[in-house]
N, C-alpha and C positions, 0 to 999 in steps of 0.2 A: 425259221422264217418269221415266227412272231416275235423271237425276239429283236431280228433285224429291225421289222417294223417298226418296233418301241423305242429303238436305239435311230432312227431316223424322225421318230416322230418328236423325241426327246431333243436332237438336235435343229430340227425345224421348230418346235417351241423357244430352246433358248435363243436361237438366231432372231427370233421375229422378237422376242421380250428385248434383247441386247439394240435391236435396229431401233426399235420403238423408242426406246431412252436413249439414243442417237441423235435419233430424228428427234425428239424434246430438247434435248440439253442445245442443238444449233437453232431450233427456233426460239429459245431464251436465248442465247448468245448475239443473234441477228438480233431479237427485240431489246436487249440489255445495251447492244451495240446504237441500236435506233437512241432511245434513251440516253445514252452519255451522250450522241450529237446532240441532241435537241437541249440538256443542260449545258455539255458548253455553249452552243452556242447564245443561247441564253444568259449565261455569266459571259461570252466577250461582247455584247449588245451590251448588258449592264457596265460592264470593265469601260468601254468605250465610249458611252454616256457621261460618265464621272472619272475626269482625268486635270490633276493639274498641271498649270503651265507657267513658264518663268520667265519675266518682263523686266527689261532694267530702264530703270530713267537713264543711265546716262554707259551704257557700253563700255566707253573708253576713257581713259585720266590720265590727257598731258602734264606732269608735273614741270614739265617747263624745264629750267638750266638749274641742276644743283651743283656744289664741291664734291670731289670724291671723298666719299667717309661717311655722308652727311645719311639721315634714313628718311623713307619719304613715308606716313604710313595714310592710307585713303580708304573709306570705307562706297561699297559700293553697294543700294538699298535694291535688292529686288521686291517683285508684288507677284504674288498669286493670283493671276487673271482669270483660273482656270474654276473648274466648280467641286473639286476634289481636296483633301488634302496632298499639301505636298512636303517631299520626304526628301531632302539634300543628305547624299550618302558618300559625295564623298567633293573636294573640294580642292585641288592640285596646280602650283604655280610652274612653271617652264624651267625654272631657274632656282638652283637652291637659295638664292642671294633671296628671295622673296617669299612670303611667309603667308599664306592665309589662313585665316580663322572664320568660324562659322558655328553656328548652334544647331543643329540634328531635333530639335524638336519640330516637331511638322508644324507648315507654315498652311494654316486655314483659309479657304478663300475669298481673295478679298483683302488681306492680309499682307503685310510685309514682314522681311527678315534683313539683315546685314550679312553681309563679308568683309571684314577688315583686314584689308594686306599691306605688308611691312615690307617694302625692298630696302637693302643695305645696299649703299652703292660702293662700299669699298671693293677696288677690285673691277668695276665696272665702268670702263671711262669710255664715251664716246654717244654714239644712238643707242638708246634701249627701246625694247619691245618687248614688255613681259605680258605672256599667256595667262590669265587662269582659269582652267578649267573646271565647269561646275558639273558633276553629276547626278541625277535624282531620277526619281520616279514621272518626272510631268512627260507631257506628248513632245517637247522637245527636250529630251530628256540630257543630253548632249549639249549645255550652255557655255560660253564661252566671254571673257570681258574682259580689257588690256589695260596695264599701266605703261605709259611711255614718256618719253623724256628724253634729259642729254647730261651727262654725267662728266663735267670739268674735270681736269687733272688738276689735283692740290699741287700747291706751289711751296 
């Protein structure tokens, strides 16, 4: 009988030692859980405070009536309006006939940057509308700015 005892008592010890650092480890977890909300959201208030954005003088460039063959090349100046730096990662025309270029150094705000794009109109006779696509880090981060034109057939 005593020994049952011991052997019951030894079992309600570890159960109540095991519950106890249960119960500890989920009230760290619940208060470690409180903690990571209160820092994010703390970094997405900061994140959302300081963001840049990308402003162009001039969106669009009719290059008007060329010959076929001929290349048309335009650069188009954006500004950083925003209060962040901004980071252009990637820079993509509609059309392989058109070529942009761009510099990946972050543009500081306040700041301007170029995109130089080279359409070849061999091969392209009639209306054009080239896309190209700007992507970065700013609040509109999804930018967009056309060349257009009319592409003669050589004679």
């Amino acid at each position: 009988m005593k020994k049952m005892n011991y052997s019951l008592l030894l079992a309600f010890g570890i159960w109540t030692l095991s519950s106890c650092g249960a119960s500890n480890k989920s009230e760290n977890t619940s208060s470690d859980s409180v903690n990571a909300t209160a820092d994010t959201s703390v970094n997405t208030e900061a994140a959302a405070g300081a963001i840049g954005t990308i402003e162009f003088a001039e969106p669009a460039f009719d290059f008007g009536q060329i010959k076929e063959g001929a290349e048309v090349t335009h650069t188009f100046t954006l500004k950083n309006t925003g209060n962040a730096p901004l980071i252009i990662s990637e820079v993509r025309a509609s059309c392989g006939c058109t070529q942009p270029e761009f510099s990946k150094s972050p543009v500081l705000p306040g700041k301007t940057s170029d995109i130089k794009v080279t359409f070849k109109s061999e091969g392209q006779v009639g209306k054009q509308q080239k896309i190209i696509t700007i992507h970065s880090n700013a609040s509109n981060g999804l930018t967009t700015v056309q060349l257009k034109g009319e592409v003669l057939a050589a004679k």
